[in-house]
C-alpha positions as CSV (number, residue, x, y, z in Angstrom):
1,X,38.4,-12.4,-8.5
2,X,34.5,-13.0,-7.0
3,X,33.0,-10.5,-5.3
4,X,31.1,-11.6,-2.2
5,X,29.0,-8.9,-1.0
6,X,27.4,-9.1,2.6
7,X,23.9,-7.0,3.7
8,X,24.7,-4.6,6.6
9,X,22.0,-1.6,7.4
10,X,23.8,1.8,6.7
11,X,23.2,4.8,9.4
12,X,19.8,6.4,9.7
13,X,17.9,3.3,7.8
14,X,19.1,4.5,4.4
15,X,18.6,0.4,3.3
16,X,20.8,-2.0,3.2
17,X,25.0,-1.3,2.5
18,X,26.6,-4.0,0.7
19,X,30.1,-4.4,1.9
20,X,32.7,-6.1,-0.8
21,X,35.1,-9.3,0.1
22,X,37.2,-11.0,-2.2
23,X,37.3,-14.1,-2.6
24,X,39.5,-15.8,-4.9
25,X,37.9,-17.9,-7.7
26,X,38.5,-21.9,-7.8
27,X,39.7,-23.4,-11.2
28,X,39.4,-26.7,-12.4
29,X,43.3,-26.7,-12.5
30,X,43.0,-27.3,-8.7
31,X,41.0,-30.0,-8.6
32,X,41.0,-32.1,-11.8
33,X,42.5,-35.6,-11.9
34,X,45.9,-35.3,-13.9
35,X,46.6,-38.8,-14.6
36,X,44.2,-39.6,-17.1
37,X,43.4,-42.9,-19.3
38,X,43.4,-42.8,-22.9
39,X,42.7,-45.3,-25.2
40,X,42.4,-44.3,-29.3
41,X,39.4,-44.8,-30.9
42,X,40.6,-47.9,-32.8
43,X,40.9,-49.8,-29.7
44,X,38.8,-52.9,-29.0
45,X,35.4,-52.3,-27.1
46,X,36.4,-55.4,-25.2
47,X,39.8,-53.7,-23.9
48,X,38.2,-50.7,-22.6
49,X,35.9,-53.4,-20.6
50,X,38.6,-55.2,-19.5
51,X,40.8,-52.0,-18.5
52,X,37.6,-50.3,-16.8
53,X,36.6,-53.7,-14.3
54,X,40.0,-54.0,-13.1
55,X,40.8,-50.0,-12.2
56,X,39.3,-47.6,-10.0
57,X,38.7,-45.5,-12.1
58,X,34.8,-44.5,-13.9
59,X,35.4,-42.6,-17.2
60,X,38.5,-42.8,-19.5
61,X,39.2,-40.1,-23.0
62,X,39.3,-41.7,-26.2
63,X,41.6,-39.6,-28.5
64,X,42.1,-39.4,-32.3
65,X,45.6,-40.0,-34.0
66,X,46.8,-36.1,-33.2
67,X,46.0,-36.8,-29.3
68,X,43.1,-34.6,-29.6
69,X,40.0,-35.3,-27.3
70,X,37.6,-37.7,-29.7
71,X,35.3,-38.8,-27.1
72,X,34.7,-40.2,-23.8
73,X,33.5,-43.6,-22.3
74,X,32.1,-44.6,-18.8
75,X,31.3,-47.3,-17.2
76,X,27.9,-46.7,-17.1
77,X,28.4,-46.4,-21.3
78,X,29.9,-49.8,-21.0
79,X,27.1,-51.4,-19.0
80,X,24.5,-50.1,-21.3
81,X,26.7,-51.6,-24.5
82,X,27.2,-55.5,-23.0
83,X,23.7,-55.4,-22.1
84,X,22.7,-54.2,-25.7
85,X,24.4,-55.7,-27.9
86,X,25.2,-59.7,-28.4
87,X,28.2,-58.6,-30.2
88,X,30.0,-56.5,-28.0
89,X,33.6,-57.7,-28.1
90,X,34.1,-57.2,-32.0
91,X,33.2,-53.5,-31.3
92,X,35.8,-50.8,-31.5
93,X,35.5,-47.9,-28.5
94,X,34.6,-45.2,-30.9
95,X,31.4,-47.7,-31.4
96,X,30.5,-46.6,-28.2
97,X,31.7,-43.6,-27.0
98,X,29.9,-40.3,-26.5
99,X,31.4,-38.2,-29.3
100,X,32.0,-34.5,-29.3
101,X,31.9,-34.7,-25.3
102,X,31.9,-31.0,-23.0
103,X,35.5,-30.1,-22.2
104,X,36.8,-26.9,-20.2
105,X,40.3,-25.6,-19.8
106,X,42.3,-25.6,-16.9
107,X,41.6,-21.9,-16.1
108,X,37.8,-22.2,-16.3
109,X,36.3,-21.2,-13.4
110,X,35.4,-24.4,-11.1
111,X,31.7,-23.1,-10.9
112,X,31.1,-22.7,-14.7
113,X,32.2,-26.4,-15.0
114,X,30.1,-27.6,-12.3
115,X,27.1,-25.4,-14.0
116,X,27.9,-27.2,-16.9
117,X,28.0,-30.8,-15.2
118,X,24.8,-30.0,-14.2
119,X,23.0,-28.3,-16.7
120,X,24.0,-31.7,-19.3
121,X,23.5,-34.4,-16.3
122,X,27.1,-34.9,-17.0
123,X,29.9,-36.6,-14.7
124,X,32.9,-35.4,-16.1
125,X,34.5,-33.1,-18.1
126,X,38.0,-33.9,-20.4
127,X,40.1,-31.1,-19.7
128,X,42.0,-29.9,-22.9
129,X,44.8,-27.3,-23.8
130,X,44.7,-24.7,-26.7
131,X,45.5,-27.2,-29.1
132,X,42.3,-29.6,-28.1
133,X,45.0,-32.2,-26.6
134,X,44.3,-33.9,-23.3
135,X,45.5,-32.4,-19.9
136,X,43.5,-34.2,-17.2
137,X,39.9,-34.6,-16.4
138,X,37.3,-33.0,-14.2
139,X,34.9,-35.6,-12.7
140,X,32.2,-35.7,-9.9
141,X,34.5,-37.9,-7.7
142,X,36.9,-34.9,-7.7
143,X,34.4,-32.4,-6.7
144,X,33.5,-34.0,-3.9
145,X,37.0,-34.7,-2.8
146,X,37.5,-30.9,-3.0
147,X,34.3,-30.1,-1.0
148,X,35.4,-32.6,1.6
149,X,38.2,-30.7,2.6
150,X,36.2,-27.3,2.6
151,X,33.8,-28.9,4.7
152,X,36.2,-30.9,7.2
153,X,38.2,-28.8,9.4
154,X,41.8,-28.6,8.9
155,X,43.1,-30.1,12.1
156,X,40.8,-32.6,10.9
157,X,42.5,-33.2,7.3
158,X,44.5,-36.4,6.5
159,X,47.5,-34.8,5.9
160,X,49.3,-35.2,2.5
161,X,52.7,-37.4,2.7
């Protein structure tokens, strides 16, 4: 758990007393998207185009033939290849993917994957299991969605069906 300590003047004007709260600590676990898209990297460059402009969806995991995370691709990735290259549909997705992308576990501590979205001008974050395998993704939509509904009051929250 975070400790959250608060100033108060102690007796006499001995300086300032911290007083200790806890506060538990948010994991990505709570706010990640589950449902992920895959596509392997042997896929066509032109189906992840064609599965990216009709979803809602901004990033999707490529894996390699054990499952394991390979690389990622966004829509922003996609944009910059058709405006490239003239021969985008003969490419394969691993032709354009970032390789070797920033994952975090489930347990990681929600702040150390935002410090990492940040610190690598990153918008999401594969999230993997021991064996490298993928078990959702973290991505800036999410974290938004989460501090939505610290920020909203909870009469105020839509509530879940």
């Amino acid at each position: 758990m975070a400790k959250i300590s608060k100033k108060t003047k102690s007796p006499r004007g001995a300086g300032p007393r911290r007083i200790q709260h806890e506060r538990p600590v948010a994991r990505v676990a709570e706010v990640m998207t589950r449902e992920v898209v895959t596509l392997a990297q042997t896929e066509s460059f032109d189906r992840a185009v064609t599965l990216m402009a009709n979803s809602d969806f901004q990033h999707c995991v490529i894996v390699d033939q054990a499952g394991k995370v390979a690389g990622v691709i966004s829509d922003r990735d996609i944009l910059r290849a058709v405006a490239r290259a003239t021969d985008w549909q003969s490419k394969s997705v691993a032709n354009v993917m970032t390789r070797e992308p920033v994952t975090v576990r489930a347990e990681t501590a929600l702040s150390e994957a935002v410090r990492k979205m940040i610190s690598r001008g990153i918008h999401c974050l594969p999230v993997t299991d021991d064996g490298g395998r993928v078990e959702g993704i973290l991505t800036s939509t999410d974290l938004l969605n989460a501090y939505q509904k610290v920020l909203q009051p909870a009469s105020k929250r839509p509530k879940r069906e």
